[in-house]
Backbone as JSON, one array per atom type, in Angstrom:
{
  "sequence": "XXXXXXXXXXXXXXXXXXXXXXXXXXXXXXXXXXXXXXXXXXXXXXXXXXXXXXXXXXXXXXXXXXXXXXXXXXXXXXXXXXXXXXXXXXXXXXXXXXXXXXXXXXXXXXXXXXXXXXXXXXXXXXXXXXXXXXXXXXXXXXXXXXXXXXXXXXXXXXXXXXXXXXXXXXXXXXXXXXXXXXXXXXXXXXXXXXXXXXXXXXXXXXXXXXXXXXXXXXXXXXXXXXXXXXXXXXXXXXXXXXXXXXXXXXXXXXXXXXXXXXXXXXXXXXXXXXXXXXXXXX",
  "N": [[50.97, 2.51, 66.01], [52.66, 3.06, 63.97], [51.27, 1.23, 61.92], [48.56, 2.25, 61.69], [49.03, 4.67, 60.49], [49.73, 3.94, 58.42], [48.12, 2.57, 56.91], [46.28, 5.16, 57.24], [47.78, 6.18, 54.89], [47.34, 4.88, 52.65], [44.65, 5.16, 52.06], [44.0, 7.51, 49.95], [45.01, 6.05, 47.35], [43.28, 3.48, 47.66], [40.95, 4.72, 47.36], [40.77, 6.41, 44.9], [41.18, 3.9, 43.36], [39.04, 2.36, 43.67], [37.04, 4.51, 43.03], [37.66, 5.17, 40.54], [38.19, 2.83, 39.33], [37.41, -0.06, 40.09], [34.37, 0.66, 40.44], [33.74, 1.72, 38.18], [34.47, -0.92, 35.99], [32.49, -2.61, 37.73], [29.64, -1.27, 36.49], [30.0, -1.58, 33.97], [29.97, -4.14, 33.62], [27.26, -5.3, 35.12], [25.96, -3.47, 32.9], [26.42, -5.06, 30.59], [24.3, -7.53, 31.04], [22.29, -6.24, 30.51], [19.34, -5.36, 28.42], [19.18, -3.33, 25.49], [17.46, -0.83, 24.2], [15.2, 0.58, 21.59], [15.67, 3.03, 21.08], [18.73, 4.17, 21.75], [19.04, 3.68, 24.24], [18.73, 1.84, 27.07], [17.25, -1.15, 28.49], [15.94, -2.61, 32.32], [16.46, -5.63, 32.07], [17.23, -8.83, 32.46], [19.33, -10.82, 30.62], [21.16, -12.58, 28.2], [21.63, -12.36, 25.7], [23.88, -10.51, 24.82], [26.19, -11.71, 25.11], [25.78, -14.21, 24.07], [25.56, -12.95, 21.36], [28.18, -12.66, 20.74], [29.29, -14.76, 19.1], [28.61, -14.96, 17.07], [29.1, -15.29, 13.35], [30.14, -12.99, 12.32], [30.79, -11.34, 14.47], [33.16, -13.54, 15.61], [34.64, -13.12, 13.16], [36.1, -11.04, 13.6], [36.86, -10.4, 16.36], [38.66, -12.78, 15.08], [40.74, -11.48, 13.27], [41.4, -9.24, 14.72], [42.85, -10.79, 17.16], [44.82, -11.52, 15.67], [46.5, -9.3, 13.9], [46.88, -7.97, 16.54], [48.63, -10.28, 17.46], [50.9, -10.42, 15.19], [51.87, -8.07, 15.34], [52.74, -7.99, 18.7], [54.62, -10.01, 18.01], [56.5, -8.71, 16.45], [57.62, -6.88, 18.16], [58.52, -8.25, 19.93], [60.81, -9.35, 18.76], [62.13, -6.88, 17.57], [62.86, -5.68, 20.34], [64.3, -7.32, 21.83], [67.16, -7.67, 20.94], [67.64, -4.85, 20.94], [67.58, -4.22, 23.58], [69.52, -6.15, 25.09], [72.0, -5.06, 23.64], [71.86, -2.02, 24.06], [72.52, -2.73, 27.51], [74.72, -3.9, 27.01], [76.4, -1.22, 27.07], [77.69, 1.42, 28.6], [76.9, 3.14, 31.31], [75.94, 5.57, 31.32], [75.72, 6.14, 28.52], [73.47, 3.66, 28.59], [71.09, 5.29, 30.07], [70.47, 7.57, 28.43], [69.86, 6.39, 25.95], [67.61, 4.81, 27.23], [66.14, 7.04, 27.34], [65.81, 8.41, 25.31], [63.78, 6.28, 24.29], [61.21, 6.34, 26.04], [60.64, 8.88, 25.46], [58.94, 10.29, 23.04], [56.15, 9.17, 24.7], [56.11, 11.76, 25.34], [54.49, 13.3, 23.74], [50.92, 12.91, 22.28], [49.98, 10.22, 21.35], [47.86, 10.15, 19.23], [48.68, 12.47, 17.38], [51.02, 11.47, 17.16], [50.79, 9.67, 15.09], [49.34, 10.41, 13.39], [51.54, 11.62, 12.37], [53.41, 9.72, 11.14], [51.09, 9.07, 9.13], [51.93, 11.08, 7.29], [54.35, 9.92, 6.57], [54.12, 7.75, 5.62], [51.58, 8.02, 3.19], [51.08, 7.69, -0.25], [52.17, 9.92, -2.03], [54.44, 10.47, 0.18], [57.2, 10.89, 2.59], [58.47, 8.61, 2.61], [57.84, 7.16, 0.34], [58.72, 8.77, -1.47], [61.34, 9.62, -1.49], [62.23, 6.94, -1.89], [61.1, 6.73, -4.82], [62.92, 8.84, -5.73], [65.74, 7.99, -5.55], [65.34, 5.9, -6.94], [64.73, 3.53, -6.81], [62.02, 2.55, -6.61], [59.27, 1.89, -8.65], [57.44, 2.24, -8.98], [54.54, 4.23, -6.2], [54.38, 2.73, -3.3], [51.91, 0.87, -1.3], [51.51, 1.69, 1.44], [49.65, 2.41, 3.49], [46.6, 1.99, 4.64], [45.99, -0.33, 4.68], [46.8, -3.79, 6.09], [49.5, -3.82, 6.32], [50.46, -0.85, 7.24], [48.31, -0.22, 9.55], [49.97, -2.3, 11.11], [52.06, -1.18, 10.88], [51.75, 0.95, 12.91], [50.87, 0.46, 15.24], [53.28, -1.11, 16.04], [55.14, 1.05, 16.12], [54.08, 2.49, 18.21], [53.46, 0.62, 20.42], [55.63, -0.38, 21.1], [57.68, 0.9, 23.33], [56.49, -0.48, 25.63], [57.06, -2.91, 25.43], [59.86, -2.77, 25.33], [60.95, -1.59, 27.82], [59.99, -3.13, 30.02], [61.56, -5.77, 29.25], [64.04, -4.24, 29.0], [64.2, -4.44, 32.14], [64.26, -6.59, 33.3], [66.89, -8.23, 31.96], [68.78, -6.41, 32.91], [69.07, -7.17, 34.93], [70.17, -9.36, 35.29], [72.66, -11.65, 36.59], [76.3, -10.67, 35.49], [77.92, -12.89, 35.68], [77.04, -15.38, 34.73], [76.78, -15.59, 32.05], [79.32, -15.24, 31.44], [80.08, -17.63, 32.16], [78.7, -19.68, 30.84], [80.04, -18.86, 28.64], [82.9, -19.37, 28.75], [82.56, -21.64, 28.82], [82.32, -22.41, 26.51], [79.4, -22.24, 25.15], [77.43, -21.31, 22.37], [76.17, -18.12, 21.53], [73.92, -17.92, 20.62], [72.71, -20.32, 22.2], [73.31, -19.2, 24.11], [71.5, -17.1, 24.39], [68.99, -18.7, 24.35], [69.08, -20.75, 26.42], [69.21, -19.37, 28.92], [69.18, -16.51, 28.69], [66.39, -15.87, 28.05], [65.14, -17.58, 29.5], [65.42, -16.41, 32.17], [64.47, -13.59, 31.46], [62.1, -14.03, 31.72], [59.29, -13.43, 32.88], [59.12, -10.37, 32.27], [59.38, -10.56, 30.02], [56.89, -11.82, 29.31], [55.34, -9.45, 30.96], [55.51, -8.05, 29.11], [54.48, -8.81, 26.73], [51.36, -8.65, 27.68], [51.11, -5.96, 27.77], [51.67, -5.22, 25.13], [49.62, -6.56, 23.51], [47.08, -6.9, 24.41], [46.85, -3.53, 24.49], [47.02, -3.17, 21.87], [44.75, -4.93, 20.61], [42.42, -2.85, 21.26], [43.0, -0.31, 20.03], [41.6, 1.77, 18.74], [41.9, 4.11, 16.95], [44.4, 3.93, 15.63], [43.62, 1.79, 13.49], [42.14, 3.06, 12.27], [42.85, 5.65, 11.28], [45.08, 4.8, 10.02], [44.63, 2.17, 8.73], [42.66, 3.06, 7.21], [39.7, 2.92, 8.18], [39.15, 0.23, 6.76], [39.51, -2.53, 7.83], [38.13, -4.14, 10.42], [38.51, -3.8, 13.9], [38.63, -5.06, 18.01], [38.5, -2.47, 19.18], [37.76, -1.23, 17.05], [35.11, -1.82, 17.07], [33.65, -1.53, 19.83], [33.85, 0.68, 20.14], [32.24, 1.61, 18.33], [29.96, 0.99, 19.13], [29.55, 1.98, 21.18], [29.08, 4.25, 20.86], [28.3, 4.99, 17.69], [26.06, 2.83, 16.95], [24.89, 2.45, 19.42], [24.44, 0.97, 21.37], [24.59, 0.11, 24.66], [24.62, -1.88, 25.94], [25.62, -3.98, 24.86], [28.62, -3.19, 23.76], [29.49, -3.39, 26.17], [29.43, -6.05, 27.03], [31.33, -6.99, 25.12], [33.75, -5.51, 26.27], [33.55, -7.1, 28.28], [34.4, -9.24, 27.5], [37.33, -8.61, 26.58], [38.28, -8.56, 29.23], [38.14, -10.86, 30.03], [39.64, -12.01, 28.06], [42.47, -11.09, 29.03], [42.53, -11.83, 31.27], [42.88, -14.77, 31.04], [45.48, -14.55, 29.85], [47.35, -13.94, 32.03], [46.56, -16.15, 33.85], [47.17, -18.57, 32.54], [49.9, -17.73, 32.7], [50.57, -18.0, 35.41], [49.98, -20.5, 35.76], [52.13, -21.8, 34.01], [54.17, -21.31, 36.06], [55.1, -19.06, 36.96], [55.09, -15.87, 38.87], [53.09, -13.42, 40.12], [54.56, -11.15, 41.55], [56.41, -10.62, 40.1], [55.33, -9.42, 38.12], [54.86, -6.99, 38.5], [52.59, -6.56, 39.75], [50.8, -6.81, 38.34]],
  "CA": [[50.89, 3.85, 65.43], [52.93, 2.81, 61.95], [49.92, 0.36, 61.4], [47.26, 3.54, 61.36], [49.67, 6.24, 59.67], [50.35, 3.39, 56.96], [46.62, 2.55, 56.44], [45.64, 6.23, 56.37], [48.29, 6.92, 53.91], [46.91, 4.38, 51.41], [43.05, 5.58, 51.6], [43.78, 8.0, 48.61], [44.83, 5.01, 46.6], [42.03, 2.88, 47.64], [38.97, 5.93, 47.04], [40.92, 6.05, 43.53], [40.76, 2.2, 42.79], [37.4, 2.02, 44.06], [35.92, 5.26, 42.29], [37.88, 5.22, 39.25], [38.76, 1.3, 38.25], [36.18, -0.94, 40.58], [33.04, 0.95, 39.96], [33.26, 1.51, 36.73], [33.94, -2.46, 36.16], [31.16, -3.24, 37.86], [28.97, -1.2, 36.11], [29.92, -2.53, 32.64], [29.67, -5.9, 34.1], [25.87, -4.96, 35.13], [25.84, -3.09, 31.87], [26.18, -6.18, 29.64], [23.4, -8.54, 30.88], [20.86, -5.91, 30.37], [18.67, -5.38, 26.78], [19.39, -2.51, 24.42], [16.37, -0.68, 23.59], [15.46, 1.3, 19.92], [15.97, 4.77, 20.87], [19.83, 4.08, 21.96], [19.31, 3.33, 25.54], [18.62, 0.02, 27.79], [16.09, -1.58, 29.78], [16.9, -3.48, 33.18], [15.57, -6.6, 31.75], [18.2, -9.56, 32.4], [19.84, -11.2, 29.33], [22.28, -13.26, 28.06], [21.99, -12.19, 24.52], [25.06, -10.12, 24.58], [27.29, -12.49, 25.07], [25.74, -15.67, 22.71], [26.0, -12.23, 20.15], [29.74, -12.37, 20.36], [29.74, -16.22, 18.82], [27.88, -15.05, 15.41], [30.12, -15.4, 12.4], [30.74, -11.46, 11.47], [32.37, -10.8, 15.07], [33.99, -14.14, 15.11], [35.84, -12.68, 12.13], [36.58, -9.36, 14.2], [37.97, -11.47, 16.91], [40.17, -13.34, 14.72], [41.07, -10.48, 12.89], [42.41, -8.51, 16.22], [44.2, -11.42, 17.22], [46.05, -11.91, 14.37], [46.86, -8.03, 14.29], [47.99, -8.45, 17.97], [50.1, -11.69, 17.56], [52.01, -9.99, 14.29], [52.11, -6.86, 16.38], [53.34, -8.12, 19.35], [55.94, -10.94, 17.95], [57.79, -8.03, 16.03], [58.19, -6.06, 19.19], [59.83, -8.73, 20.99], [61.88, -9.28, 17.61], [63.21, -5.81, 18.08], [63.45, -5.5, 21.84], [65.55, -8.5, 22.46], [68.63, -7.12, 20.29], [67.94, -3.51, 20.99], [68.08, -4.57, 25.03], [71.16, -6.88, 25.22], [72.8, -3.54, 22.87], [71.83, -1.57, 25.63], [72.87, -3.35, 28.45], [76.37, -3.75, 27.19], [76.85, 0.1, 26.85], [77.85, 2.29, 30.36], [75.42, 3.43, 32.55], [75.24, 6.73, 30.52], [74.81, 5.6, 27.32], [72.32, 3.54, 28.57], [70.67, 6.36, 30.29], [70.55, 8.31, 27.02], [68.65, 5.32, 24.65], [66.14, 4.62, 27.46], [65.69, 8.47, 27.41], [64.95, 8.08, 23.59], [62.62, 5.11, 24.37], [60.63, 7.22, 26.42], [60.64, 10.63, 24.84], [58.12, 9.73, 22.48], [55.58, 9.4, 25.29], [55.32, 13.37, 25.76], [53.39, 13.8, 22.76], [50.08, 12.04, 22.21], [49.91, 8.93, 20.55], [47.4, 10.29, 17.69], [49.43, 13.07, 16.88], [52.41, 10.85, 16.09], [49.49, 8.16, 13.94], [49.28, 11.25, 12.03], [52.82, 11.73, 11.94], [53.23, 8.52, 9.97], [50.29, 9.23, 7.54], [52.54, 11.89, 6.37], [55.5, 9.36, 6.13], [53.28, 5.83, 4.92], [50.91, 8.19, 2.41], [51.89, 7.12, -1.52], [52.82, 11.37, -1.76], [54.73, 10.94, 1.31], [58.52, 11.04, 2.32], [59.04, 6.97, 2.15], [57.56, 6.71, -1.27], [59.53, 9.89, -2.43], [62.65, 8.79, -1.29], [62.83, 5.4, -2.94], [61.22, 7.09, -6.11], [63.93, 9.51, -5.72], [66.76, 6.92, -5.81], [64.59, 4.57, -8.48], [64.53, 1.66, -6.08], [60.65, 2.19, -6.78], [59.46, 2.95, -10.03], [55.4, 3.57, -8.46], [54.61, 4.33, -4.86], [54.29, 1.23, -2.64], [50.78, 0.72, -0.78], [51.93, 1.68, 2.79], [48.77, 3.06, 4.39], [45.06, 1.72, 4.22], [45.77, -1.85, 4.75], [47.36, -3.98, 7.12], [51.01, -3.02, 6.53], [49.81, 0.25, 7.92], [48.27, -1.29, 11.13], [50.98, -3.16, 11.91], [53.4, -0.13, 11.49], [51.39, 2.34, 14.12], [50.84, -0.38, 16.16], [54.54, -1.77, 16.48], [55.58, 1.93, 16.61], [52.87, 3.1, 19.58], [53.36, -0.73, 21.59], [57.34, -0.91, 20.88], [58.15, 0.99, 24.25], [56.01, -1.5, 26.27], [57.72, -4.15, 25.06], [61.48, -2.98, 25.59], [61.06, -1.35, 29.35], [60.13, -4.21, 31.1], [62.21, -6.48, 28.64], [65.03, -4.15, 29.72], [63.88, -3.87, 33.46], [64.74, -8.06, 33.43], [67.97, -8.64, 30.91], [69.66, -5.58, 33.33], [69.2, -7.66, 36.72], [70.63, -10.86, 34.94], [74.27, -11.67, 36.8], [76.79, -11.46, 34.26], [78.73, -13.85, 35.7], [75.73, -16.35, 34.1], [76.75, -15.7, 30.67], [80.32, -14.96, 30.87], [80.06, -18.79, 32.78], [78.04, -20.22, 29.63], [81.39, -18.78, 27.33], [84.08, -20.21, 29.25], [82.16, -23.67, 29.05], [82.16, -22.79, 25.0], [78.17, -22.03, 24.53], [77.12, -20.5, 21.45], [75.48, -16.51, 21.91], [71.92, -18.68, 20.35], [72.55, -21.13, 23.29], [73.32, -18.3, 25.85], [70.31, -16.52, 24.67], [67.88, -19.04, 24.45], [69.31, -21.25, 27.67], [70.14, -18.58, 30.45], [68.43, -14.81, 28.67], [65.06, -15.91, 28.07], [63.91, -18.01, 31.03], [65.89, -15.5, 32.98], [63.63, -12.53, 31.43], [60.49, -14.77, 30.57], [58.55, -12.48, 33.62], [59.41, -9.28, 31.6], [58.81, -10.84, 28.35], [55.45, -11.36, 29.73], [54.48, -8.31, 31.08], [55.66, -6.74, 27.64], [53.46, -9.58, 25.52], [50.22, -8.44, 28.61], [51.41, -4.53, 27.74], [51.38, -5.16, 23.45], [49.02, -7.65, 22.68], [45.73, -6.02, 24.77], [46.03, -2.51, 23.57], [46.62, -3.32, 20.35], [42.97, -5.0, 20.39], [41.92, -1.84, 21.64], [43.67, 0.9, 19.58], [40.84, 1.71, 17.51], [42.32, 4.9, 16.01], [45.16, 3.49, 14.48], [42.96, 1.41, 12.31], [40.72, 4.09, 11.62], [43.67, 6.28, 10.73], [46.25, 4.22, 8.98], [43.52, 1.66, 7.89], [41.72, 3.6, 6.72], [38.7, 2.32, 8.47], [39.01, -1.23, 6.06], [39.87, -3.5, 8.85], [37.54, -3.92, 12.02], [39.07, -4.78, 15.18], [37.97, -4.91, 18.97], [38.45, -1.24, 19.54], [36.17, 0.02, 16.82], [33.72, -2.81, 17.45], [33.22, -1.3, 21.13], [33.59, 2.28, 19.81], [31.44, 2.08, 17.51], [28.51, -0.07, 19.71], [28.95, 3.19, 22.44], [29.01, 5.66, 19.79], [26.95, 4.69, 16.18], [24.75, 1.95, 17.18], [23.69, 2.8, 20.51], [23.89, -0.42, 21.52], [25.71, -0.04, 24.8], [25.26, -3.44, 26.89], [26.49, -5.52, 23.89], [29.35, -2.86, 23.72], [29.97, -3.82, 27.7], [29.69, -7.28, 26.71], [32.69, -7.01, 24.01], [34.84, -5.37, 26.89], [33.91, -7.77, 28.95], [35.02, -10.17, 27.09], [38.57, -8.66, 26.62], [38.49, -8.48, 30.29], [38.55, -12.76, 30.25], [40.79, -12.79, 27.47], [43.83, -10.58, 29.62], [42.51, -12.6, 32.87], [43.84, -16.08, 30.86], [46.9, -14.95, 29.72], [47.56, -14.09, 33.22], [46.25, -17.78, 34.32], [48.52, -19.24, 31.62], [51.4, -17.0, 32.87], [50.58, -18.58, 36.46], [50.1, -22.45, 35.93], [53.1, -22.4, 33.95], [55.05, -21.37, 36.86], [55.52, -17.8, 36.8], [54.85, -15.38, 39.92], [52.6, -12.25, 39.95], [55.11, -9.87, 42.1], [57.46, -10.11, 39.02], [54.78, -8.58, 36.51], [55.07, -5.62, 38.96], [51.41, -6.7, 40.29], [49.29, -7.07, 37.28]],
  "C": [[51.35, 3.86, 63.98], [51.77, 2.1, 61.25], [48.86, 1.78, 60.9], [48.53, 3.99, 60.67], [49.8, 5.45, 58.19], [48.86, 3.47, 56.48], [45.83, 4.33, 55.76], [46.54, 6.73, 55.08], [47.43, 5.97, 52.29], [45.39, 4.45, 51.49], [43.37, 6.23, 50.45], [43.41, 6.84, 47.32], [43.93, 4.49, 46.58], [41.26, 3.57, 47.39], [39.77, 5.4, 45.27], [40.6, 5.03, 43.24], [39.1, 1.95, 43.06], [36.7, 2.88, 43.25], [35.99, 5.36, 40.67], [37.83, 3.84, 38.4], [37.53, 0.29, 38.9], [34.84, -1.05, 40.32], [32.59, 1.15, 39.01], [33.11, 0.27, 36.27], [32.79, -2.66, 36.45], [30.13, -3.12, 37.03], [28.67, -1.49, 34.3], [29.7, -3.45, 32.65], [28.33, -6.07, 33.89], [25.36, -4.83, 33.74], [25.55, -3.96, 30.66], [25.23, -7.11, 29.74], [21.96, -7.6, 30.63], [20.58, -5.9, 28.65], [18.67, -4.05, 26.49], [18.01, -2.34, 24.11], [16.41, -0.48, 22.2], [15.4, 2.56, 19.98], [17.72, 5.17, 22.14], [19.95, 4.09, 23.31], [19.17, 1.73, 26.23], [17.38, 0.12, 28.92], [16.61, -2.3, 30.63], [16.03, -4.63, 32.91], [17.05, -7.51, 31.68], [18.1, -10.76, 30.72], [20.75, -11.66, 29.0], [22.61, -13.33, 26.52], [22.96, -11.05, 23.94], [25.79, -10.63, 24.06], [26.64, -13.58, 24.23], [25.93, -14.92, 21.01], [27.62, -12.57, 19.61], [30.22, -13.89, 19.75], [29.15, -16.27, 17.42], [29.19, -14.79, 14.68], [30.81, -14.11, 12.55], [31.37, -10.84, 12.95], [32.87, -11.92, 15.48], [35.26, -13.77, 14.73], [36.59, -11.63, 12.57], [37.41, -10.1, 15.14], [39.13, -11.86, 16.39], [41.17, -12.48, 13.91], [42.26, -9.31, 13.92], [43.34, -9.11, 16.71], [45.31, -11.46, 16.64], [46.92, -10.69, 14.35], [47.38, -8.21, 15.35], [48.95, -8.87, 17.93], [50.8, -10.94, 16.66], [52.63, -9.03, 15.32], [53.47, -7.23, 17.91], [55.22, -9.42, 19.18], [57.07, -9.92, 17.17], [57.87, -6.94, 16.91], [59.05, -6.89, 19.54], [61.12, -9.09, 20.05], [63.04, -7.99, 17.83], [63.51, -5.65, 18.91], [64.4, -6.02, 22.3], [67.09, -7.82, 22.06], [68.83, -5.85, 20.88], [68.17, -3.47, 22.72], [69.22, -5.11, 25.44], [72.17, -5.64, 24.68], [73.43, -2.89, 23.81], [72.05, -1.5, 27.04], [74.06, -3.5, 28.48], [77.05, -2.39, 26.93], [77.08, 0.75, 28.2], [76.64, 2.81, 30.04], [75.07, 4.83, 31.34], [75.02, 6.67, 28.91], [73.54, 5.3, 27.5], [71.24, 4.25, 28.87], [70.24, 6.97, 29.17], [69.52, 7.37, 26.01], [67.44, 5.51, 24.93], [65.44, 5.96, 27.44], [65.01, 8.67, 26.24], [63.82, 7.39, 23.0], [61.71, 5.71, 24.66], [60.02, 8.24, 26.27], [59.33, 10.7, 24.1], [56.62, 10.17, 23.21], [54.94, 11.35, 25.55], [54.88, 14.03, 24.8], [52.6, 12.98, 22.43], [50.32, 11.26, 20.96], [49.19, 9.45, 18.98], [48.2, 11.22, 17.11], [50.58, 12.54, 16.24], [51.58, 9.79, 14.97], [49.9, 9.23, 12.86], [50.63, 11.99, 11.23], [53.47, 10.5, 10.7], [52.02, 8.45, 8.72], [51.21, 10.03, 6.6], [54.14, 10.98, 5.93], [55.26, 8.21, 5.04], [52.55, 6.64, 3.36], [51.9, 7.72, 0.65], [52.48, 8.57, -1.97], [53.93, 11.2, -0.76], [56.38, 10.94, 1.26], [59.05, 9.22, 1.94], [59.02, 6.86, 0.76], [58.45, 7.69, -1.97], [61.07, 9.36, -2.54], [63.4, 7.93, -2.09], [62.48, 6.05, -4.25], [62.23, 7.75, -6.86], [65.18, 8.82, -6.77], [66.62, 5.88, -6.98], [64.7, 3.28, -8.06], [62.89, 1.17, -6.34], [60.47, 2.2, -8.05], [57.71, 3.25, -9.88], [55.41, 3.42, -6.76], [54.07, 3.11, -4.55], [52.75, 1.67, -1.56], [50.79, 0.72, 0.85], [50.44, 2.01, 3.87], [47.4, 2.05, 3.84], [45.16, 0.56, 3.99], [46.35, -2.32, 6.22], [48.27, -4.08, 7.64], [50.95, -2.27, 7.51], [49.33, 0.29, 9.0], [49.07, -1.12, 11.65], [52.02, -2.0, 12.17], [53.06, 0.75, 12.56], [51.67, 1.27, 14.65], [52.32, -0.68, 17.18], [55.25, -0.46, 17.27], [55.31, 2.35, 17.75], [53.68, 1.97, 20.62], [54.83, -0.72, 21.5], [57.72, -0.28, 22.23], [57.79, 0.13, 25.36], [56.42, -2.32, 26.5], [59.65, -3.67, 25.7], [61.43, -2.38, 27.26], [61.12, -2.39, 29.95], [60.73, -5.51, 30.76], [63.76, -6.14, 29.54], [65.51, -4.31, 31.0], [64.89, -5.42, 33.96], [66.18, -8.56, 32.78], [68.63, -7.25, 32.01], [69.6, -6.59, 35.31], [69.83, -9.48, 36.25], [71.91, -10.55, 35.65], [75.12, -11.58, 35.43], [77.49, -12.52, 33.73], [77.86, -15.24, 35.31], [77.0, -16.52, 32.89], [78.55, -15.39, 30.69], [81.12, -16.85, 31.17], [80.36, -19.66, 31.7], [79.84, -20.14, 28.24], [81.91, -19.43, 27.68], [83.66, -21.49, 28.97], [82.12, -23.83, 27.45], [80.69, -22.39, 24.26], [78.07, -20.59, 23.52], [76.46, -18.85, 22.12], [74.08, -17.36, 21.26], [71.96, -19.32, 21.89], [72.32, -20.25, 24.4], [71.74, -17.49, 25.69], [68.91, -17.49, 24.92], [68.1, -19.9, 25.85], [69.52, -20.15, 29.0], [69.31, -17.08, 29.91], [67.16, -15.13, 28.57], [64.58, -16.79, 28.96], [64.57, -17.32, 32.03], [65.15, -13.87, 32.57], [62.19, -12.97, 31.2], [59.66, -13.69, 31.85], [58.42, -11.03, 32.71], [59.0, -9.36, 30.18], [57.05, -11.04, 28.76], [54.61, -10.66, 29.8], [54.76, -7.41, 29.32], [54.38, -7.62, 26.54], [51.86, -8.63, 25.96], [50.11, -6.67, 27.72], [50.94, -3.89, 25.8], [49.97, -5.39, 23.22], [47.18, -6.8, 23.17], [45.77, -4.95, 24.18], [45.73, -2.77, 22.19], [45.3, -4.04, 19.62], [42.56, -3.83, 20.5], [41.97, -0.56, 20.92], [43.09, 1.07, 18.7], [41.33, 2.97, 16.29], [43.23, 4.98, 15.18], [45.18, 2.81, 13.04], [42.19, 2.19, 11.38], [42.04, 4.96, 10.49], [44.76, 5.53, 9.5], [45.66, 2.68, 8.29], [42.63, 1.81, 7.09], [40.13, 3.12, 7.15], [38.11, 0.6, 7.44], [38.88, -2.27, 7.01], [38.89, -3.25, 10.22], [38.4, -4.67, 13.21], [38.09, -4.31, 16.65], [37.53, -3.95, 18.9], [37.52, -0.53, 19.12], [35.29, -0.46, 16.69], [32.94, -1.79, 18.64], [33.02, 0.37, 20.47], [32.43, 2.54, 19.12], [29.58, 1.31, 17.79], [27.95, 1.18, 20.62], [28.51, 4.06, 21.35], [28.19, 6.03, 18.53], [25.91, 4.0, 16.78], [24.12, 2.64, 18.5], [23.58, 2.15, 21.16], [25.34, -0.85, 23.18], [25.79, -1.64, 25.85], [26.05, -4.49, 25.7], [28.36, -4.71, 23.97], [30.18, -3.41, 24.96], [30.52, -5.16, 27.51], [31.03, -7.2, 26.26], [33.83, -6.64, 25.25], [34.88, -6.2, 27.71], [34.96, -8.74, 28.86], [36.61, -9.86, 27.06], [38.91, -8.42, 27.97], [39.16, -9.91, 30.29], [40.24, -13.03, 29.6], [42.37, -12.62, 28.57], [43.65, -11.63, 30.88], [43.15, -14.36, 32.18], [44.4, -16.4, 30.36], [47.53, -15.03, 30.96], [47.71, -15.42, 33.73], [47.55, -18.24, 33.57], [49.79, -19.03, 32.03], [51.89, -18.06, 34.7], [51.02, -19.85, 36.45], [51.47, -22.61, 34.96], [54.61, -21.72, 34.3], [55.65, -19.77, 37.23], [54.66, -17.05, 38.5], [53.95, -14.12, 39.96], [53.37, -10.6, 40.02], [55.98, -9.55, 40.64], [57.31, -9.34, 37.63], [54.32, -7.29, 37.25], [53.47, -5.38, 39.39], [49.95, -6.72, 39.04], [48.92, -8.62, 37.57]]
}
C-alpha cells in the first residue's frame, strides 16, 4: 500500500518532466536534423548540415568566444566564493543566516532589471565613473560597459550566487575537527585549504562550475545589454537563429550542442571519481 501511495504521489512530477523537460528535448533533437526552408520554416527532409554548420570558422569563433567568457566568468566566482564561504562558516548560525539571506535576496527581482541596474552604474555618465572623477583618481571616464569588462561584470554578478550556495552547502558539512587536526600538526591555512577544503568540497565546487559556466553561454541579454551587442556568444547565436534568421533546426542544432558540452563535464566529473547523488542529481 506505501509502494502505490508513493508511486501515485510522484505522477505529478513525472507528467511535468515528461511534458515540460522530455518532450520538448526531443523535439529539438528531431528539430535539428531537419532542413530550414526560405520563408522561415522547415521541411522534414533528414540532414546533417546543421551540425557540420557548427565547424565553419565564424561560429568556431562564437564558440571560443563563449568559452572564454565562461572560463573568466566562472574562475572569478570561485575566486570570491571560497573566501566569502570559509568567512561565513566561521560566523554563528545567525550571522550566517543573515549573509546567505543577502546571497539570496537578489533573486526576487529579475535578473534583467538588475543588468539594467548596472548600466546605470558601468555607463561613462554613471555613478562609478562620477565617483572616481569626483575624487580625481580618474581624470576621463573609464570604458566600463560595451566591451568585455562589462560581460564579465553582469555575468559574475547574475552567476555569483550559484557558485557560493552549493560551495557553502559543502565547506559547512566539513568536520572541524579536520582542520583544527591539520593546525595542531603545524599546516599552513594554503595547505589546509588546498589539502583537506577543496577535495572535501570538490562535489560543490562542481555543481557551482555546472551552475556558472552553462548559463553564462546562454545569457544572451547580458551581452546584448552591457555589450552592447559587440560580442556574440551562444545565447544570441540561438536567439537570434529562432528569432532573425528563421533558421530554427540549425538553432536546435546549437542547443544541442550545448546539451553535449554540459553532458561531458558531467562525464569528466564522473571518471575522475566523483558521484552524481552529491551534485544533488544533476
Amino acid at each position: 500500500m506505501n509502494r502505490i501511495f508513493k508511486r501515485l504521489a510522484s505522477l505529478p512530477i513525472s507528467f511535468y518532466c515528461l511534458l515540460l523537460i522530455l518532450l520538448p528535448l526531443v523535439y529539438i533533437f528531431f528539430l535539428s536534423f531537419l532542413k530550414s526552408d526560405s520563408y522561415g520554416g522547415f521541411t522534414y527532409v533528414f540532414t546533417l548540415q546543421n551540425y557540420l554548420k557548427l565547424f565553419d570558422v565564424v561560429y568556431l569563433k562564437v564558440f571560443a568566444q563563449s568559452f572564454f567568457i565562461a572560463f573568466i566568468t566562472t574562475v572569478i566566482c570561485i575566486l570570491i566564493s571560497y573566501p566569502f564561504c570559509l568567512f561565513v562558516n566561521e560566523k554563528s548560525k545567525m550571522v550566517q543566516s543573515i549573509l546567505m539571506t543577502l546571497v539570496i535576496l537578489p533573486f526576487l527581482t529579475n535578473s534583467l532589471i538588475r543588468t539594467y541596474g548596472w548600466m546605470v552604474l558601468l555607463r561613462k555618465e554613471g555613478i562609478i565613473n562620477t565617483i572616481l572623477l569626483n575624487f580625481h583618481i580618474i581624470k576621463e571616464p573609464l570604458s566600463l560597459m560595451y566591451n568585455n569588462l562589462g560581460i564579465i561584470i553582469g555575468m559574475v554578478y547574475t552567476l555569483l550566487p550559484f557558485m557560493i550556495l552549493p560551495l557553502y552547502s559543502s565547506i559547512s558539512k566539513i568536520d572541524p575537527r579536520y582542520i583544527e587536526a591539520a593546525k595542531d600538526l603545524g599546516a599552513s591555512k594554503l595547505t589546509i585549504f588546498f589539502k583537506i577544503i577543496v577535495p572535501l568540497t570538490v562535489s560543490g565546487l562542481f555543481n557551482g562550475v555546472l551552475m556558472v559556466f552553462i548559463p553564462c553561454i546562454g545569457y544572451f541579454f547580458i551581452s546584448d545589454l552591457l555589450g552592447g551587442g559587440k560580442l556574440m556568444l551562444l545565447g544570441n547565436l540561438i536567439k537570434n537563429q529562432f528569432l532573425t534568421a528563421r533558421d530554427w533546426p540549425f538553432g536546435a542544432a546549437i542547443s544541442i550542442a550545448l546539451l553535449l558540452v554540459t553532458y561531458l563535464l558531467v562525464r569528466i566529473y564522473r571518471k575522475s571519481g566523483g558521484e552524481m547523488d552529491d551534485l544533488g542529481g544533476l
